[in-house]
N, C-alpha and C positions, 0 to 999 in steps of 0.2 A: 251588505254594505259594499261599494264597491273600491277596486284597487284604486289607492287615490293619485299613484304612480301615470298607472295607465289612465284614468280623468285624465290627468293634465295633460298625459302626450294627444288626447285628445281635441283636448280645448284649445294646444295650441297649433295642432293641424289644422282646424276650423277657423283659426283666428278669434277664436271667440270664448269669453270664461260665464259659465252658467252662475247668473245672480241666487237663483233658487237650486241646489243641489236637490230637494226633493225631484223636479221634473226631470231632471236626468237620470232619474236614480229609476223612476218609473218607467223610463224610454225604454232603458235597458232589463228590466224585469218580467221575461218570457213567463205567459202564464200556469206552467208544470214549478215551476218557481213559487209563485204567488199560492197555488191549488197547497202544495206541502207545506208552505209556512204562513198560512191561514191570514194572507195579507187580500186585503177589499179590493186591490188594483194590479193592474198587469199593464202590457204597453199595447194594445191592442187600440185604445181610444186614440193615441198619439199619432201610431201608425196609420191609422184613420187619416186622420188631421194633416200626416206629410205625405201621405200618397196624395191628398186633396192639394196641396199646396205643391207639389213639386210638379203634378201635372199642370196645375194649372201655369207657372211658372214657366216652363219650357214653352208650352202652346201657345203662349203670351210672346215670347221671342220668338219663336218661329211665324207667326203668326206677323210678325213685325217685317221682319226683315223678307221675308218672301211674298209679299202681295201678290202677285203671279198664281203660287202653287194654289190647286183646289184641296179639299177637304181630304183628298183619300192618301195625297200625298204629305199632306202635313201632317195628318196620322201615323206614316209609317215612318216617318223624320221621330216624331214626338215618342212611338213604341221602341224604337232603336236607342233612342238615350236614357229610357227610364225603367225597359226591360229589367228585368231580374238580374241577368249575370252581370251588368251595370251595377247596378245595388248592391250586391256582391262584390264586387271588385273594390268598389270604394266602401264599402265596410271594412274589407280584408286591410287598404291601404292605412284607413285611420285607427284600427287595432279595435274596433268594438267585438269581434269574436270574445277578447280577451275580458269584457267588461260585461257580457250579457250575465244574468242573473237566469239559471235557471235550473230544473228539477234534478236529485240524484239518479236517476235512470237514464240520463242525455250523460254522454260524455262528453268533455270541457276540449278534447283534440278531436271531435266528431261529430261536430254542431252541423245538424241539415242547415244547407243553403237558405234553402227558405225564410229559416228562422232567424240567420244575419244580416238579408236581403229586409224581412222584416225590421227588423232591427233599426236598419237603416233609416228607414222613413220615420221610424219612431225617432227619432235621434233629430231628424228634418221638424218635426212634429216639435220636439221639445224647444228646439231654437224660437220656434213660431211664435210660442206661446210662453218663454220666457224672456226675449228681445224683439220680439215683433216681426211683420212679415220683409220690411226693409232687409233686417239682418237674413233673416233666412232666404229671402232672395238674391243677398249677395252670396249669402253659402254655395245657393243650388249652381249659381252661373258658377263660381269658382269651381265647382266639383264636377259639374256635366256636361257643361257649355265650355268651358276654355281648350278642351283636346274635344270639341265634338265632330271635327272633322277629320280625325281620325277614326272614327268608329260608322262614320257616313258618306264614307270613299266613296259611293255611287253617287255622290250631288255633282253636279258639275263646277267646276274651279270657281266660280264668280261665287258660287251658293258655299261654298267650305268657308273664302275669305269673310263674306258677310256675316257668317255664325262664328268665325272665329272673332273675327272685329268687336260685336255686339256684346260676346261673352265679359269683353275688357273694357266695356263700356265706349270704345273708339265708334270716332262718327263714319258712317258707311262709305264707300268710294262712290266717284263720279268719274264716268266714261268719257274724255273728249275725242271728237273724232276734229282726226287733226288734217284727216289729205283722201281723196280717193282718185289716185290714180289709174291709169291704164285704159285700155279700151273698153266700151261700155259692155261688151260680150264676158269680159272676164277684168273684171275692175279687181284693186288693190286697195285694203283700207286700211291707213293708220293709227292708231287709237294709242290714246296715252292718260295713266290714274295717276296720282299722288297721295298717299296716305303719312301723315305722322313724320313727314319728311322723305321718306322714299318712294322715287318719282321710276314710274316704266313707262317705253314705249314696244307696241308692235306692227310688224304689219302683218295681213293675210288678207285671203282671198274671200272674206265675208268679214262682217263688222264683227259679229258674233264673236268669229274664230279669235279677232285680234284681242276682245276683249276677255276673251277667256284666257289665253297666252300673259297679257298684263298682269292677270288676278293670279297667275300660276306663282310669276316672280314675286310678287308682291306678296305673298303669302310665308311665299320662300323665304324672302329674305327679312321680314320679320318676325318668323319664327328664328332665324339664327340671331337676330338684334335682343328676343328677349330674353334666350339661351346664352349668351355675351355678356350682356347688361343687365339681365332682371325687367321684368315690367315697368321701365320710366319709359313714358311717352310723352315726347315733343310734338 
């Protein structure tokens, strides 16, 4: 059975309360668990079922928002967020180590990686199929997507603000080029966005450069708006 302490500090990390406590109960039941106390099911189907949805979730946003990128690059965007020590880390966050169900020969302060990392999908897996893929699509963005541009420093600033926006469900920015001055050997270009109420301009010496300098503030200063305020957007 599991701590019914830890469920709830789970459910409401997730934002979410399982209508069927069975399928959670299965998410969390590692099969050296299931093998000693002669139960028909382990989470290994579940885990199936959130790896399949979590991938396909992410790839579905990235795949959104980056029209540009090819195949190899939205691969290693898609492998960087749903890697293992990803899965880990937000297992660790919402306390499922403490919830796994599993054999007397594992110890409970010694749990392989893998098997919380498992876990995890299992957990993705149980949402799926007891609230539907709506909900567990809002899980995934809330869990992998809202800091995903912390973990994918190497995109360049326009590409963080776009996976950041999207994760929040925010409509994506629009570039105006507002002036290009100077001589035509070495022109000057102005560019300016507005997202959600906060308005940047810059200039540089390519549109590119301006537009990446806007996306930089603009990033900036709604991550301190939502760290101030919380998540309301105007």
């Amino acid at each position: 059975m599991l701590d019914e302490k830890n469920l709830a500090f789970l459910e409401q990390e997730l934002n979410y309360t399982f209508q069927d406590n069975f399928v959670i109960e299965e998410a969390l039941t590692h099969s050296s668990y299931a093998h000693e106390n002669g139960l028909p099911y382990n989470n290994e189907r579940l885990e199936y079922l959130g790896d399949s949805i979590l991938s396909f979730i992410v790839a579905r946003t990235l795949y959104r928002i980056y029209p540009e990128a090819n195949e190899g690059e939205l691969t290693k965007m898609r492998s960087e967020l749903v890697k293992a020590d990803s899965l880990y880390r937000k297992a660790e966050k919402l306390g499922i180590p403490s919830l796994i169900l599993h054999g007397n020969a594992i110890r409970s302060d010694a749990l392989p990686k893998k098997m919380i990392a498992d876990a995890m999908e299992a957990v993705i897996g149980a949402v799926c199929v007891d609230g539907g893929v709506d909900v567990a699509e809002r899980i995934i963005k809330d869990l992998f997507l809202s800091n995903a541009d912390e973990r994918t420093a190497e995109l360049d600033p326009k590409s963080q603000l776009q996976l950041w926006l999207q994760a929040r469900g925010l409509p994506l920015p629009k570039y105006e080029l507002l002036s290009v001055t100077g001589p035509s050997h070495s022109p000057t270009f102005e560019v300016k966005s507005r997202i959600t109420g906060i308005e940047h301009h810059a200039k540089y010496k390519s549109r590119k450069g301006a537009e990446a300098i806007v996306a930089t503030r603009l990033l900036e200063d709604l991550k301190k708006r939502e760290e101030y305020f919380g998540s309301k957007y105007e």
